[in-house]
KOLZA-263066 format. One record per residue: z, x, y of N, C-alpha, C in turn; chain; residue number from 1. Coordinates in nm, 2 decimals, padded with zeros to 4 digits. Each point is the difference from the previous one (the first is absolute). Example, Ala and Ser with C-alpha at 12.3 -4.5 7.8 and 13.67 -1.06 7.14 Angstrom:
<mardos>
[[00.78, 01.32, -00.57], [00.00, -00.09, 00.12], [00.00, 00.09, 00.12], A, 1]
[[-00.07, -00.04, 00.11], [00.00, 00.09, 00.11], [00.08, -00.08, 00.11], A, 2]
</mardos>
This chain:
<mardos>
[[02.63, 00.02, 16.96], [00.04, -00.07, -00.11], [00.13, 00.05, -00.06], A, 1]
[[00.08, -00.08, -00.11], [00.13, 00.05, -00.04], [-00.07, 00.11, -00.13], A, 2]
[[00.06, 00.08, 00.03], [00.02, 00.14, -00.11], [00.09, -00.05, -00.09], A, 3]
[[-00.03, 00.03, -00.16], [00.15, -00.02, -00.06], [00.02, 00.15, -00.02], A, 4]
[[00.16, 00.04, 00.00], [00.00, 00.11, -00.04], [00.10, -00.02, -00.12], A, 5]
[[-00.08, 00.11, -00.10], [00.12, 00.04, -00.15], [00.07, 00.05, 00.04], A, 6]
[[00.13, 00.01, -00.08], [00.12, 00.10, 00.01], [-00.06, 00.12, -00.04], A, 7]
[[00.06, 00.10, 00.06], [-00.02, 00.13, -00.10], [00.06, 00.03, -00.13], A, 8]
[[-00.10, 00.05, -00.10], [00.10, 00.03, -00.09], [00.09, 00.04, -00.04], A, 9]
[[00.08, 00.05, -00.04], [00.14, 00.12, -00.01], [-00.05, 00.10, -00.05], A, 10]
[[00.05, 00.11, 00.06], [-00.06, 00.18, -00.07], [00.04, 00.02, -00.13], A, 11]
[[-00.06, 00.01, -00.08], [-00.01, 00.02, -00.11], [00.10, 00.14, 00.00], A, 12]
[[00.04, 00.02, -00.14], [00.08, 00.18, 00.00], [-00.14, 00.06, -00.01], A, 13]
[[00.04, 00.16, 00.06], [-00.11, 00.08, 00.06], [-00.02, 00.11, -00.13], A, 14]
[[00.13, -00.03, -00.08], [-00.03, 00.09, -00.12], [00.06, -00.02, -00.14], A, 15]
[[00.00, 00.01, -00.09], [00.05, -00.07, -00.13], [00.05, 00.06, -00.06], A, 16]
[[00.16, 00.01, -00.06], [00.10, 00.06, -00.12], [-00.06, -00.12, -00.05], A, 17]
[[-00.05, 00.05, -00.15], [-00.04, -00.10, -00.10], [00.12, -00.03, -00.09], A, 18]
[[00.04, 00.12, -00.06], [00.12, -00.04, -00.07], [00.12, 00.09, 00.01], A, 19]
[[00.08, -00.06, -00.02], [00.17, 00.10, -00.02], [00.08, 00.00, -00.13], A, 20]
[[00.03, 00.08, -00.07], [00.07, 00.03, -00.09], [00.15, 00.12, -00.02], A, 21]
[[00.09, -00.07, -00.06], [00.13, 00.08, 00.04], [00.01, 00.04, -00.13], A, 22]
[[00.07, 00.09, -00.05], [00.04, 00.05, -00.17], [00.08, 00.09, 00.02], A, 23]
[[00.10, 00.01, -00.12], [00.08, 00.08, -00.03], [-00.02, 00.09, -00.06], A, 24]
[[-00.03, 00.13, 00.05], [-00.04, 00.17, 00.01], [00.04, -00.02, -00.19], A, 25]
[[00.10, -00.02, -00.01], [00.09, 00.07, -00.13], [-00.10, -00.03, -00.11], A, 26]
[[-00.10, -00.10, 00.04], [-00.07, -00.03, -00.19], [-00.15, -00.09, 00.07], A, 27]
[[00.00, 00.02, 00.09], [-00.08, -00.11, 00.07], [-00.01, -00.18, 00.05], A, 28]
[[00.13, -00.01, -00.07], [-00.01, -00.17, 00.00], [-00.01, -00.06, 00.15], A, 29]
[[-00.13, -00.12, 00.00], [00.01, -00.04, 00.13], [00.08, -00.11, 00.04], A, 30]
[[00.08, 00.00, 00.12], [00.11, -00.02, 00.04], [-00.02, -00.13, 00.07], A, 31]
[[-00.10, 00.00, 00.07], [-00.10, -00.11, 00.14], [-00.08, 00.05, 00.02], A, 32]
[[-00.07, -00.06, 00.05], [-00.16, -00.01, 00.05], [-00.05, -00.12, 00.07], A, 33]
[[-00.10, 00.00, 00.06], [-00.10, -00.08, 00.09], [00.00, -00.13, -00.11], A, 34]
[[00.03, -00.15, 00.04], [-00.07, -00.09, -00.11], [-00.13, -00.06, 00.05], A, 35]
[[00.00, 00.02, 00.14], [-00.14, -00.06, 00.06], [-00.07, 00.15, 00.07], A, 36]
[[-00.10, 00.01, -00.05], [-00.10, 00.13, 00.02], [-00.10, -00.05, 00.13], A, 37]
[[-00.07, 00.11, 00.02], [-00.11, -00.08, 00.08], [-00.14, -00.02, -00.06], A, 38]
[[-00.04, -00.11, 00.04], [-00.14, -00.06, -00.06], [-00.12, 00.12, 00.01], A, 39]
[[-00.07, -00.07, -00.08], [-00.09, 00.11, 00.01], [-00.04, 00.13, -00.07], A, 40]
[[00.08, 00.01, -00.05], [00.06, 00.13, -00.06], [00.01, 00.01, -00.20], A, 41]
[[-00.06, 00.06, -00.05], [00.04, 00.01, -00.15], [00.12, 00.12, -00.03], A, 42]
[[00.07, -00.07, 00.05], [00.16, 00.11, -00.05], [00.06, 00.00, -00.11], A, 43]
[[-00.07, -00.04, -00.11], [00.04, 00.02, -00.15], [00.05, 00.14, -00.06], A, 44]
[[-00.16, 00.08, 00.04], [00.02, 00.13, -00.02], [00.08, 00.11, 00.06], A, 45]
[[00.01, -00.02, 00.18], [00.06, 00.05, 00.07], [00.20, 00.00, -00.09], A, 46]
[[00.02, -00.11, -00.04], [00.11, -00.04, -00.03], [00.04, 00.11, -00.11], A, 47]
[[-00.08, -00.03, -00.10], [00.03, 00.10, -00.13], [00.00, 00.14, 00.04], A, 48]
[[-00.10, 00.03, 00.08], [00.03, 00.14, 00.07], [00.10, 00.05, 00.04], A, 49]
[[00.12, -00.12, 00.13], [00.10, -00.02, 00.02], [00.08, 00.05, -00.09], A, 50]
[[00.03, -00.10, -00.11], [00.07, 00.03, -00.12], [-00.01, 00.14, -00.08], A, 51]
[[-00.13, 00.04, 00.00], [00.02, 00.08, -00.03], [00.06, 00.16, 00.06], A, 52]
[[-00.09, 00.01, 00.17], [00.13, 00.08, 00.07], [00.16, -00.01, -00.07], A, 53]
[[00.01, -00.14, 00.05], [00.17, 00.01, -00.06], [00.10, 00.09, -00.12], A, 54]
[[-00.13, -00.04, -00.12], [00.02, 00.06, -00.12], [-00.02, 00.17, 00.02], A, 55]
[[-00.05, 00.07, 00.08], [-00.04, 00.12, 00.02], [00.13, 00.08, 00.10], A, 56]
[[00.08, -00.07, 00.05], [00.12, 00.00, 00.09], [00.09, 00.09, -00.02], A, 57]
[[00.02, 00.10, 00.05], [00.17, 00.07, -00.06], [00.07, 00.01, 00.06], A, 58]
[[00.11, 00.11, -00.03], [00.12, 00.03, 00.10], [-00.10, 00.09, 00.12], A, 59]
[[-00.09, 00.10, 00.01], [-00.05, 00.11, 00.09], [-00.12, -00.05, 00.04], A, 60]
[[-00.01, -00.18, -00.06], [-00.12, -00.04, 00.07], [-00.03, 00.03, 00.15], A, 61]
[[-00.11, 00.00, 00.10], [00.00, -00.01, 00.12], [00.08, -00.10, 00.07], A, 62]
[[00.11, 00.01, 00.09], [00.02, -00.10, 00.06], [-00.06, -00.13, 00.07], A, 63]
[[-00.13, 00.11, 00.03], [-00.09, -00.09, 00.07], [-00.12, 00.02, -00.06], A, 64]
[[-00.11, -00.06, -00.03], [-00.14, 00.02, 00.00], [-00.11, -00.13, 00.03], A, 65]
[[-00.08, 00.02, 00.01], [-00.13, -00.06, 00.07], [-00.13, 00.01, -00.14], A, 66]
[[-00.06, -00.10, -00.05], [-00.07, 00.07, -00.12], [-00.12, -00.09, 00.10], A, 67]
[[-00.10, 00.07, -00.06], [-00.17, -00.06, 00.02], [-00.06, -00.11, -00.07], A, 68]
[[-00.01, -00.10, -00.01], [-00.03, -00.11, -00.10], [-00.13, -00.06, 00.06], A, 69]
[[-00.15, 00.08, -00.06], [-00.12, -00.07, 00.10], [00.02, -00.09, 00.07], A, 70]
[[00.00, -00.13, 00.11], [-00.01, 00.00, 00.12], [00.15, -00.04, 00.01], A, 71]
[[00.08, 00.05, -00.06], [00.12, -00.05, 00.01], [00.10, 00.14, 00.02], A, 72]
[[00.15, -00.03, 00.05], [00.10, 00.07, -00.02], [00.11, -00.01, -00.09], A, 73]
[[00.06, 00.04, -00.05], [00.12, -00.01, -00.01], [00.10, 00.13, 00.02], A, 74]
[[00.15, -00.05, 00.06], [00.12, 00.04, 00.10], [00.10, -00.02, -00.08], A, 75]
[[00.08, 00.10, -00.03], [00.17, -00.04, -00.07], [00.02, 00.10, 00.08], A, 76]
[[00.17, -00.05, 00.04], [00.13, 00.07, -00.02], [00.09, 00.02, -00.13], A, 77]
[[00.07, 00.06, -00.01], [00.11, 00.00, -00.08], [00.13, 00.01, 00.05], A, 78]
[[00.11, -00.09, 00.05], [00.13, 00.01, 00.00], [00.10, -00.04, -00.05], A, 79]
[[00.07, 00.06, -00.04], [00.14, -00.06, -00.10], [-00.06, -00.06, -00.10], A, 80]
[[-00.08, 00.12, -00.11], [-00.05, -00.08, -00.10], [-00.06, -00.09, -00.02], A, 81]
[[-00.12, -00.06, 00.12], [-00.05, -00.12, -00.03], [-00.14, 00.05, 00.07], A, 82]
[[-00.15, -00.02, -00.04], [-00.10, -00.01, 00.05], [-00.06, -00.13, 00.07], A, 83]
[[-00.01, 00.04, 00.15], [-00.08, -00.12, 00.07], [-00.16, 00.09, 00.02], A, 84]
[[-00.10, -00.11, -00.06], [-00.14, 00.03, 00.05], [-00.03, -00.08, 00.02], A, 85]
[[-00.11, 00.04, 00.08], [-00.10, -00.15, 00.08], [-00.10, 00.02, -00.06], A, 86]
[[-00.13, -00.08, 00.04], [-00.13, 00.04, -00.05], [-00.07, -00.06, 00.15], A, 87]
[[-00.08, 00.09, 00.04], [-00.11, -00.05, 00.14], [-00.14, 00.03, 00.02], A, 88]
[[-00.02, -00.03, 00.14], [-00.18, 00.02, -00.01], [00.05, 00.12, 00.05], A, 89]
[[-00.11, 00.12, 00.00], [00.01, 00.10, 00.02], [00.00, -00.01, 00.15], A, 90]
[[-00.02, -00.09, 00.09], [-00.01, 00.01, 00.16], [00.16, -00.03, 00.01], A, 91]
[[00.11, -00.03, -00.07], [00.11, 00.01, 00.03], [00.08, 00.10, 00.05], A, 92]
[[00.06, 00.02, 00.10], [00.04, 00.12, 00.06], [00.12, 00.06, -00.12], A, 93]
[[-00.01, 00.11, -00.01], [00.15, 00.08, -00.09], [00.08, -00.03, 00.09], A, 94]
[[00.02, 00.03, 00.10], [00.14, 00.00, 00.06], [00.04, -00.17, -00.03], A, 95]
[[-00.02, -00.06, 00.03], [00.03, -00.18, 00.01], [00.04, 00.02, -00.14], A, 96]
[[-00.10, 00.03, -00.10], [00.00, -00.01, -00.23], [00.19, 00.02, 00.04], A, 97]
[[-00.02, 00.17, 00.05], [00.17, 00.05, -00.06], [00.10, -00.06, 00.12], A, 98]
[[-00.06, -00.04, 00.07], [00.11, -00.11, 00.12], [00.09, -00.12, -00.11], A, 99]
[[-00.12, -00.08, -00.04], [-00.01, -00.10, -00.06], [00.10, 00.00, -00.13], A, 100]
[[-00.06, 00.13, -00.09], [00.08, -00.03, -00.13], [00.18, 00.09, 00.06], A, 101]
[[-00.01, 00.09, 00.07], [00.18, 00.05, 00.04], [00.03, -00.14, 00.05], A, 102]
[[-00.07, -00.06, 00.08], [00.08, -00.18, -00.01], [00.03, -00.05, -00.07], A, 103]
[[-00.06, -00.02, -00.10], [00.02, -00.08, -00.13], [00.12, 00.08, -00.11], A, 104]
[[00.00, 00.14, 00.01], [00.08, 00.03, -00.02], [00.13, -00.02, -00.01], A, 105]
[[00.02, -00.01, 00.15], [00.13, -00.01, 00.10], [00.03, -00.16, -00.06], A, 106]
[[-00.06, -00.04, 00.02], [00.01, -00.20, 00.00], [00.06, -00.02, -00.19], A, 107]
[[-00.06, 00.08, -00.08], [-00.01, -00.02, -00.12], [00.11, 00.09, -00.08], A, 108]
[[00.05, 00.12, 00.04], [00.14, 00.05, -00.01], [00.11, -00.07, 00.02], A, 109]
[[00.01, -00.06, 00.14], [00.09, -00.10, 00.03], [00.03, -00.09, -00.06], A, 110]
[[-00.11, -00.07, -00.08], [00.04, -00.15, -00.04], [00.01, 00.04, -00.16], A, 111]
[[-00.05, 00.08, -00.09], [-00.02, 00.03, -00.15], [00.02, 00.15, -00.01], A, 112]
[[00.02, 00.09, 00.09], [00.03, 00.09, -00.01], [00.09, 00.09, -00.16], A, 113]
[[00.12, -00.08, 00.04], [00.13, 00.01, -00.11], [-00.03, -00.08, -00.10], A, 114]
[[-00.11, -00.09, -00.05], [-00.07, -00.07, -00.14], [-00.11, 00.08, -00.07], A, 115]
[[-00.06, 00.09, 00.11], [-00.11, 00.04, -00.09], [00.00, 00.08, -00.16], A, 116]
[[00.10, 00.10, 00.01], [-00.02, 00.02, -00.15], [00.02, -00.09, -00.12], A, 117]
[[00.10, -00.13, 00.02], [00.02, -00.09, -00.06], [-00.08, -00.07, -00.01], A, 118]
[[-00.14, -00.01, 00.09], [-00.08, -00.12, -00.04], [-00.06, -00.01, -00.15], A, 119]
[[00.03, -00.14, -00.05], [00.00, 00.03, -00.14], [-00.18, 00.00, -00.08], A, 120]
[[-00.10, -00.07, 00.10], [-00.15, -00.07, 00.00], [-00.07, 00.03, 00.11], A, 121]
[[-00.11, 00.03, 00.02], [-00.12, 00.01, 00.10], [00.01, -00.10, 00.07], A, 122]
[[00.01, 00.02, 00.10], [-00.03, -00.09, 00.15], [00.13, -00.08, 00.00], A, 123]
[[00.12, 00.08, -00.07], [00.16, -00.09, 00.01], [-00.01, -00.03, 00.19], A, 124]
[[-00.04, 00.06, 00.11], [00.06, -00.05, 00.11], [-00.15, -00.06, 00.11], A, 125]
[[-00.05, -00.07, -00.08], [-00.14, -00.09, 00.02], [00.03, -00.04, 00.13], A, 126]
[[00.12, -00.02, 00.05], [00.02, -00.11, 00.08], [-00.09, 00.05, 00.15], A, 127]
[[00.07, 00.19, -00.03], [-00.05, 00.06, 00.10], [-00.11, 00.04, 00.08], A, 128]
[[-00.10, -00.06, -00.09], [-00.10, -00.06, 00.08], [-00.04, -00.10, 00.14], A, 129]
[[00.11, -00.07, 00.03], [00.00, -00.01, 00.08], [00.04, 00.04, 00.14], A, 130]
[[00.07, 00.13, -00.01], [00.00, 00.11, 00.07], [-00.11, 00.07, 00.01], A, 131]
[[-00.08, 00.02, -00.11], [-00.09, 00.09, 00.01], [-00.12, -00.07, 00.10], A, 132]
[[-00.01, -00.11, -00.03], [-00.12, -00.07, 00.06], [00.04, -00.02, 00.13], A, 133]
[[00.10, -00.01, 00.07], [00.07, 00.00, 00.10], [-00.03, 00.12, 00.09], A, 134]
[[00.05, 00.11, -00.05], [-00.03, 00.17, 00.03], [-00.16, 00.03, 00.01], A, 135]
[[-00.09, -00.08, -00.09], [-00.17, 00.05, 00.00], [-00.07, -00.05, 00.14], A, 136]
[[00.08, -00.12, 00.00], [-00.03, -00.09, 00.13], [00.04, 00.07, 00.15], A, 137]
[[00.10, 00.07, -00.04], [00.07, 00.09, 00.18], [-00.14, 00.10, 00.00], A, 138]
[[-00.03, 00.05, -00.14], [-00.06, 00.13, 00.02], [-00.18, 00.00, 00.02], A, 139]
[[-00.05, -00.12, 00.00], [-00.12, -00.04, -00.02], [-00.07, -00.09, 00.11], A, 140]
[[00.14, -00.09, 00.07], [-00.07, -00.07, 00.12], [00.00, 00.05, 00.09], A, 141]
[[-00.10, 00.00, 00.07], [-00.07, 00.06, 00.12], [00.13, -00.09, 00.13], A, 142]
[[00.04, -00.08, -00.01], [00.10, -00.08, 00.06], [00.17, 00.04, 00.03], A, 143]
[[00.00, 00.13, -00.16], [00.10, 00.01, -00.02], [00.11, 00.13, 00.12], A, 144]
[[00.07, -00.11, 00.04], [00.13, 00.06, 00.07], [00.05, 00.15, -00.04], A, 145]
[[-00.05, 00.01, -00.16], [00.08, 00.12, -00.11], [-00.14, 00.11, 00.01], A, 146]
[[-00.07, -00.04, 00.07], [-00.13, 00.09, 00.01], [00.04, 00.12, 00.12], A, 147]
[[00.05, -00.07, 00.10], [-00.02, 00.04, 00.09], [00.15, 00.11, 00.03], A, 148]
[[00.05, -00.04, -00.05], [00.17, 00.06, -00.04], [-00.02, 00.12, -00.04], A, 149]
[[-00.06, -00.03, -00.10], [-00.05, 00.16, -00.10], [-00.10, 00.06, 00.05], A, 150]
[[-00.03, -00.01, 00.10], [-00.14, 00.11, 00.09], [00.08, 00.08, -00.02], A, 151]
[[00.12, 00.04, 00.09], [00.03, 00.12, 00.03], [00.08, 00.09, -00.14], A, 152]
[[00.02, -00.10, -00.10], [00.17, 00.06, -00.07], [-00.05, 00.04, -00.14], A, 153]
[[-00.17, -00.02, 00.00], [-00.08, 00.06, -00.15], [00.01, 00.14, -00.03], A, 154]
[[00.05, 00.02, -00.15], [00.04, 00.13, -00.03], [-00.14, 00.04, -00.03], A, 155]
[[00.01, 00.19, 00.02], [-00.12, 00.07, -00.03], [-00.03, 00.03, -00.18], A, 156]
[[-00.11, -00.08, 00.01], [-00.03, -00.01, -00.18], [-00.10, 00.07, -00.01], A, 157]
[[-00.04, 00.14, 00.06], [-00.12, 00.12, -00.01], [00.09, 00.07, -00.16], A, 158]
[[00.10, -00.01, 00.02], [00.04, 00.08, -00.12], [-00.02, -00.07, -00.13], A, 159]
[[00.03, -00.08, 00.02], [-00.01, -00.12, -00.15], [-00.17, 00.03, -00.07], A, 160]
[[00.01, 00.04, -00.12], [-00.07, 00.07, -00.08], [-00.12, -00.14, -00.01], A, 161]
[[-00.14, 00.03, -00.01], [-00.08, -00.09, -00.07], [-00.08, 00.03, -00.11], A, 162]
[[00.01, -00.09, -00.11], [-00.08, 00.01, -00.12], [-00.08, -00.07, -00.07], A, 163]
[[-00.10, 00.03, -00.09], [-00.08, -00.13, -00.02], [00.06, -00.05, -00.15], A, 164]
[[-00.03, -00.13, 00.00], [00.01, -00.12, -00.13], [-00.02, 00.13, -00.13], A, 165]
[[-00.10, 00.03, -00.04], [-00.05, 00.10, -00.08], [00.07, 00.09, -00.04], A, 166]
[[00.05, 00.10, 00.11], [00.06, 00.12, 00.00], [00.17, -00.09, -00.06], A, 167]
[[00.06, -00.11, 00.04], [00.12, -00.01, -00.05], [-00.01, -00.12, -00.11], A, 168]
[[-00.08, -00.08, -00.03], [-00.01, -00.06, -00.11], [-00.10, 00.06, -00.13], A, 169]
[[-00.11, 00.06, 00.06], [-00.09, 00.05, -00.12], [00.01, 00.06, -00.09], A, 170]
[[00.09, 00.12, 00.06], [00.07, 00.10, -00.07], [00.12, -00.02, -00.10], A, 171]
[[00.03, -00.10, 00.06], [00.18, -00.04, -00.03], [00.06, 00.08, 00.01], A, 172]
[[00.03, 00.06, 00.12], [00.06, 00.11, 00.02], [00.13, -00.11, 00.08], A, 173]
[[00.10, 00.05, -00.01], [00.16, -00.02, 00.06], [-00.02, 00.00, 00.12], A, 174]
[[00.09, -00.08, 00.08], [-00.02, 00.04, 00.18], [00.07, 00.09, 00.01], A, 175]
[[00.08, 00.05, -00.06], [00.14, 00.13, 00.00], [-00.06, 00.14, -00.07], A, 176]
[[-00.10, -00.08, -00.04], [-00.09, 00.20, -00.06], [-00.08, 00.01, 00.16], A, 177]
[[-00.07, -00.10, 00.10], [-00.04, 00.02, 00.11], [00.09, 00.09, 00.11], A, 178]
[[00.09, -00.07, -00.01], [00.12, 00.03, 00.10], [00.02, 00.17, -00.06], A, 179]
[[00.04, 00.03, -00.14], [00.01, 00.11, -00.05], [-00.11, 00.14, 00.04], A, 180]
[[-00.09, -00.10, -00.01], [-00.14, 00.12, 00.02], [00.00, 00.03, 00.16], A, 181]
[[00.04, -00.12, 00.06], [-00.05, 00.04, 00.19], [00.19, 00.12, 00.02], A, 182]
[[00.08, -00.06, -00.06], [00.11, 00.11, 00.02], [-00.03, 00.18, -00.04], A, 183]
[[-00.08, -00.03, -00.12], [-00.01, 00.13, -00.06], [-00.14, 00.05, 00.08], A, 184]
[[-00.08, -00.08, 00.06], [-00.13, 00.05, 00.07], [00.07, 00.08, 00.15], A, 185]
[[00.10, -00.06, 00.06], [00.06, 00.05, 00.09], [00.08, 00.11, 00.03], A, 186]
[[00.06, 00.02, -00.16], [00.11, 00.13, -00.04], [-00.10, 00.09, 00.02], A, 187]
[[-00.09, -00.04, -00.10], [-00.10, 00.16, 00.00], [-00.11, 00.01, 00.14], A, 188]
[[-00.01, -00.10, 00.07], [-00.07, 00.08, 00.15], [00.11, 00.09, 00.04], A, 189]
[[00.09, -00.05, -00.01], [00.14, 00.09, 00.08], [00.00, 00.12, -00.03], A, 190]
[[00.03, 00.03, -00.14], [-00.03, 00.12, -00.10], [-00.12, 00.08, 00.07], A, 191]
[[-00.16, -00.07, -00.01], [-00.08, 00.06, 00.05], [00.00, 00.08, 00.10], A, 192]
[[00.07, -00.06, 00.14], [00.00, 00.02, 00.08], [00.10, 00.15, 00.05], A, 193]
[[00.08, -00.04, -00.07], [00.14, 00.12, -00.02], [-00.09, 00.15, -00.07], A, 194]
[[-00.06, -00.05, -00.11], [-00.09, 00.13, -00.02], [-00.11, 00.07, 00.05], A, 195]
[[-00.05, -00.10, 00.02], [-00.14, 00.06, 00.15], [00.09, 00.04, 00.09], A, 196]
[[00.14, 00.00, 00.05], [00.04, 00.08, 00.13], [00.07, 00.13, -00.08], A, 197]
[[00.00, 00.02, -00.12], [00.06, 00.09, -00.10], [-00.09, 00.11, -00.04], A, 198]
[[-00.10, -00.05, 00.02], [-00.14, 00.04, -00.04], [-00.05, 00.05, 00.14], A, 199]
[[-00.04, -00.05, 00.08], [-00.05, 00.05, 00.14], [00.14, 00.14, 00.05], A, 200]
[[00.11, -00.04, 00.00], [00.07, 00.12, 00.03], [-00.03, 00.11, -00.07], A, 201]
[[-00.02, -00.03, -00.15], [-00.01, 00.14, -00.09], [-00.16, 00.03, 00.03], A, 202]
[[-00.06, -00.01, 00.04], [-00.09, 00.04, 00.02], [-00.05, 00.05, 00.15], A, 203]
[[00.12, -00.05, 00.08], [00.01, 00.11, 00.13], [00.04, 00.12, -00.01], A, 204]
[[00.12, 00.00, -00.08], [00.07, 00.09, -00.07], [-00.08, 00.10, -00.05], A, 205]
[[-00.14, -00.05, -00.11], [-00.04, 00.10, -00.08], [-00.09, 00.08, 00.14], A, 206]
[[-00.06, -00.08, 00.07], [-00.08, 00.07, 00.10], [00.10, 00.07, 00.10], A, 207]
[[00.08, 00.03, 00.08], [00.08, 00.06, 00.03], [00.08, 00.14, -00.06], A, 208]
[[00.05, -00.05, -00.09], [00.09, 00.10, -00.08], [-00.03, 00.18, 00.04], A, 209]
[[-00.17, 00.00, -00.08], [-00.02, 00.13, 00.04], [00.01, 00.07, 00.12], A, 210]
[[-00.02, -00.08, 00.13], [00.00, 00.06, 00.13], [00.16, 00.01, 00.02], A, 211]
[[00.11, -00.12, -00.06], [00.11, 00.05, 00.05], [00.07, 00.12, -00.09], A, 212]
[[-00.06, 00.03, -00.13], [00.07, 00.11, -00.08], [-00.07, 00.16, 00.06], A, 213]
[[-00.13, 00.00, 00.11], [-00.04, 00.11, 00.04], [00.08, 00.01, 00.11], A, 214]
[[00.00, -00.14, 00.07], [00.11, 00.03, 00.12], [00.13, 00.04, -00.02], A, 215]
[[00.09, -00.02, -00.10], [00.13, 00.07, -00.05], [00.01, 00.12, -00.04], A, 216]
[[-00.17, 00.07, -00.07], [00.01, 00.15, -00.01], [00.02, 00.06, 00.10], A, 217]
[[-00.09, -00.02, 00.08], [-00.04, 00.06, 00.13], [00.10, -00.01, 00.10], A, 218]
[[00.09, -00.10, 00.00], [00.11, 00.00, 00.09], [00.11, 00.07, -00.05], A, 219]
[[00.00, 00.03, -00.14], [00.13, 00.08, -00.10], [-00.03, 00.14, 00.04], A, 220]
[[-00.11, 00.04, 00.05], [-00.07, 00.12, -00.04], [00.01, 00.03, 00.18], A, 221]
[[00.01, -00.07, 00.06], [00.05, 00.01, 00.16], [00.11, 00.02, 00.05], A, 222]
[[00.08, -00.05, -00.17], [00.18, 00.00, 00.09], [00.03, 00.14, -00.05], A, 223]
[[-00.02, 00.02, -00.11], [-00.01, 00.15, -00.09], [-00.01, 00.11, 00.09], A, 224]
[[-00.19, -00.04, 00.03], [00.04, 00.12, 00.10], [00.05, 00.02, 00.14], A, 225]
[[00.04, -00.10, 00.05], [00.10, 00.03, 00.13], [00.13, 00.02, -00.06], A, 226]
[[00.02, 00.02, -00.09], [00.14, -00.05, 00.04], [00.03, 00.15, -00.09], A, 227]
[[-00.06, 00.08, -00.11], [00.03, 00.11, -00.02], [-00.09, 00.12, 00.01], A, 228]
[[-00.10, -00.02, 00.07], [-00.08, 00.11, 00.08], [-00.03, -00.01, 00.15], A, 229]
</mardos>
């Protein structure tokens, strides 16, 4: 008998940037952002969190960080004074997060680059959302031509620091007192390190010493007597 057959459906994206948000480092004001989010999702609070990262922003902020947001992420850069962060499911790969927003970067310097400190209002360059939605779409379809490009050309993001929601909002601690404390946590291993080899020598030293100051008697007391009896 005749079979009917359905079409197949289309592959759905395999993973979800829920939202994007751009801001100007200098005070926080948001610059662009995502206007269509993904369903499903209560991003209300994620958002204010957003914002308030921003507000937390300085000159010695991290360039990069990754914060913990229960089953969620969020991803900023910082270049030329402007913060791009995403927000994702935590099964989003980091390397693709920081692919994604140095894209947006690049795309978003180019075109408002030389406006941003002038922007006079929040979301002055709205338009650029449709860029952004554009860029979520290369980075999310399982289809995408821009997936497969970037296999090989993903930067190593082991270094890029992770922290949770709590630790950078609870506190209200600054992202530049972060940055400050992992600089100064690093000076003083160094320090440490320099004195435990400062320390271990002087303390070869103190165990030695006596055997070499009997050995200089005894060799003084050798040349002595050869040499005038």
């Amino acid at each position: 008998g005749f079979v009917q057959r359905h079409p197949l459906p289309a592959r759905r994206s395999f993973m979800s940037i829920l939202t994007t948000l751009i801001a100007r480092v200098s005070d926080g004001l948001v610059l662009a952002g995502s206007m269509v989010d993904e369903k499903g999702h209560d991003l209300m609070t994620c958002k204010n969190q957003a914002k308030r990262i921003f507000k937390q922003l300085g000159p010695s902020s991290p360039p990069s960080l990754s914060i913990e947001a229960g089953p969620y992420f969020f991803h900023y850069i910082v270049e030329h004074g402007v913060c791009y962060l995403m927000l994702c499911q935590r099964s989003f790969p980091r390397k693709l997060a920081f692919a994604y927003l140095q894209d947006l970067s690049k795309q978003f310097n180019l075109a408002h680059g030389k406006d941003v400190e002038r922007a006079p209002r929040p979301y002055a360059f709205v338009a650029f959302d449709i860029q952004i939605q554009k860029t979520k779409r290369q980075y999310t379809d399982m289809r995408s031509q821009r997936l497969e490009q970037l296999d090989e050309d993903l930067q190593d993001v082991r270094s890029i620091m992770t922290k949770n929601i709590t630790e950078v909002l609870g506190r209200g601690e600054r992202l530049d007192t972060v940055q400050d404390l992992s600089s100064r946590l690093k000076e003083e291993s160094t320090k440490f390190k320099v004195g435990a080899t400062q320390l271990k020598n002087l303390a070869s030293w103190n165990r030695f010493w006596p055997l070499a100051a009997v050995g200089a008697v005894v060799g003084g007391l050798l040349y002595i007597r050869f040499k005038y009896f």
